[in-house]
C-alpha positions as CSV (number, residue, x, y, z in Angstrom):
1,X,-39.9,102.9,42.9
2,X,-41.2,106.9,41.8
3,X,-42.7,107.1,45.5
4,X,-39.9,106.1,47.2
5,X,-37.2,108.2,45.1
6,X,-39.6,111.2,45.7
7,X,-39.4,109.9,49.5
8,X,-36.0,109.7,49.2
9,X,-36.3,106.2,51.0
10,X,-35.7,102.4,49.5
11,X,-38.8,101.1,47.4
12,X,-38.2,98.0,50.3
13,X,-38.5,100.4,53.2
14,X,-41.6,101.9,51.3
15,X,-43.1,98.7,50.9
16,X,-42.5,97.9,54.7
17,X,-43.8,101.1,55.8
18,X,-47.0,100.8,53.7
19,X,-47.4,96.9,55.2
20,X,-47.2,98.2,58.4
21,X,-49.5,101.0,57.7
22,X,-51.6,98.2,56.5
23,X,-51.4,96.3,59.9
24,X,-52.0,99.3,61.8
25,X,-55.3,100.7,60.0
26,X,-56.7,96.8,59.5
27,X,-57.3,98.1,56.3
28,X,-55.8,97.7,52.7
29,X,-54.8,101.5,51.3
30,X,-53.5,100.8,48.0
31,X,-54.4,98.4,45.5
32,X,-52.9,97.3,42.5
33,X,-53.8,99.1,39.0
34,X,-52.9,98.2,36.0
35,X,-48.8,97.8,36.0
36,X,-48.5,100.7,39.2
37,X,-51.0,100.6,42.2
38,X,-53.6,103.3,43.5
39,X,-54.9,104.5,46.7
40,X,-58.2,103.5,48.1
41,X,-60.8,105.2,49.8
42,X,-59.4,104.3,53.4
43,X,-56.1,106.1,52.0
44,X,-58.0,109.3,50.8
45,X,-59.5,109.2,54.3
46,X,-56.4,109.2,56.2
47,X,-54.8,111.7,53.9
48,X,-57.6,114.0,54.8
49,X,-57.0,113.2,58.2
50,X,-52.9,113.8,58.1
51,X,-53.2,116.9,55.8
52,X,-55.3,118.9,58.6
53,X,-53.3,117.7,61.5
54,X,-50.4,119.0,59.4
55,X,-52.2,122.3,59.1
56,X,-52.7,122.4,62.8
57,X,-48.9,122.4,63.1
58,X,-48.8,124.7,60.8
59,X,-51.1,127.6,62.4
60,X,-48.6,126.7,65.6
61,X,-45.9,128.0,64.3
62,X,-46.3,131.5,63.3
63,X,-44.1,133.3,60.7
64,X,-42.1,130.2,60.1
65,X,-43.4,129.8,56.5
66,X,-43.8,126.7,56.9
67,X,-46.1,125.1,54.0
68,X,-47.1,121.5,54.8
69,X,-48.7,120.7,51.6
70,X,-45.4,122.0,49.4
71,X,-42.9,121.4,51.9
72,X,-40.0,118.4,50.4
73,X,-39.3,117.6,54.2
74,X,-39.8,114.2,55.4
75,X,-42.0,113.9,58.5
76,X,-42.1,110.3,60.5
77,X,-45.8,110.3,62.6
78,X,-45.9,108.0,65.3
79,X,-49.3,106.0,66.5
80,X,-49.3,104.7,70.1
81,X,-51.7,101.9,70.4
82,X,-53.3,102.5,74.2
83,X,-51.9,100.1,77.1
C-alpha cells in the first residue's frame, strides 16, 4: 500500500505490475518479510541495471537537470521479447 501511494498507482495495479515483472524475469523479486515484503537479489540486480540505463538518459540530455535517482516522475519501461 506505501509503494503504491509513493507510486501514485493502486496497490492492485502494483501487485499486477510486479506479477508481470515476475513472469517476465522468470524470477521471484520480492519475497515476503515479516508483515511487509523485501526485495531479493534478482531485484537488487535489475535495479542496478535500471538505475544506469537511467543515467544514460540522463548524460543525454544536457542542462535539463534532470536527476533520475531524486526525480518523483513516473517512468513506464517497455521490454520487447524478440519475434
Amino acid at each position: 500500500t506505501r509503494a503504491a501511494h509513493t507510486l501514485g498507482m493502486s496497490q492492485p495495479a502494483v501487485s499486477n505490475a510486479v506479477s508481470r515483472l515476475k513472469v517476465m524475469f522468470n524470477d521471484e523479486l520480492f519475497v515476503r518479510y515479516g508483515r511487509g515484503i523485501q526485495p531479493t537479489a534478482r531485484a537488487y540486480q535489475l535495479f542496478g541495471s535500471v538505475r544506469q540505463a537511467l543515467q544514460l538518459v540522463q548524460n543525454e540530455l544536457p542542462g535539463s537537470g534532470f536527476e533520475p535517482l531524486s526525480s518523483e516522475r513516473v517512468f513506464h519501461l517497455c521490454v520487447c521479447s524478440p519475434l
